[in-house]
N, C-alpha and C positions, 0 to 999 in steps of 0.2 A: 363372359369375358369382359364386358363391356364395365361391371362392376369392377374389377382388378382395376383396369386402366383407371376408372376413377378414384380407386384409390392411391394408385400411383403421383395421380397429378397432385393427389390433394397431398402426400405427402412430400412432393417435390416444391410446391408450394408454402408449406410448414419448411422445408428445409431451407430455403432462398430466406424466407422470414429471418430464421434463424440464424444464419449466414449474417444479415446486415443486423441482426440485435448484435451478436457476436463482436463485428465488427466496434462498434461502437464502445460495446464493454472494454475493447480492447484499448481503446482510447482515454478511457477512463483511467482503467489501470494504468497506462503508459504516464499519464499527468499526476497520479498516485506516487507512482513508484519515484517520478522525478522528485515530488515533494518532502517523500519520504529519504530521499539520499540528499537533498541541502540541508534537511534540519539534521540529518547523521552527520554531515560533513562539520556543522557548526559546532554541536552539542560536543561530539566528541572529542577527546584528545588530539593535540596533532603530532606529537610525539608517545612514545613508548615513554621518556620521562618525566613527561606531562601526566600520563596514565600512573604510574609506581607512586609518585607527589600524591596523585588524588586518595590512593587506596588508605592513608592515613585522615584522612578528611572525607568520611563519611555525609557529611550536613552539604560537601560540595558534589559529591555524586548524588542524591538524592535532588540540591537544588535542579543539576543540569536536566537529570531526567525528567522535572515538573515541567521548566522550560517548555524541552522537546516537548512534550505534553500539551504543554497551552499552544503553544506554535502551531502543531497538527491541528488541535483543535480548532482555531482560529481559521487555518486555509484551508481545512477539507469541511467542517462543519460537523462534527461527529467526534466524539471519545476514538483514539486508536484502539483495536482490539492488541490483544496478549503477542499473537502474532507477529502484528504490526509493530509494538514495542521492543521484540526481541529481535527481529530483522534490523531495527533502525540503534536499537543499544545492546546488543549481544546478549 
């Protein structure tokens, strides 16, 4: 029995760990996800006429996405993944 228990503790232990890694990640994402909706808020259109204007002007959709691009790049330190560019430009 006395086996069980210690493994009990040891994974109660592992789980509190994991509890405050958690936490943290959580934080991460949180200053992620902020950074990622001001460079949406900029890049993007701010009107739906602004948007229809661009679809003829392919060189300025392509510019805004490099933008957003280097911008990410610059405050998180890292390429955005495929994800990350589709959450932030549809």
């Amino acid at each position: 029995m006395s086996n069980n228990v210690t493994s009990t503790s040891s994974i109660a232990i592992n789980a509190s760990n994991n509890t405050y890694n958690n936490t943290s990640t959580e934080s991460a994402t949180t200053n992620l996800g902020q950074i990622m909706n001001n460079i949406s808020a900029n890049i993007n259109p701010k009107t739906s006429g602004e948007g229809l204007k661009m679809l003829n002007k392919p060189d300025e959709i392509i510019a805004r996405l490099q933008e957003g691009s280097k911008q990410f790049e610059r405050q998180v330190g890292r390429q955005m993944t495929y994800s990350e560019m589709r959450q932030m430009f549809g």
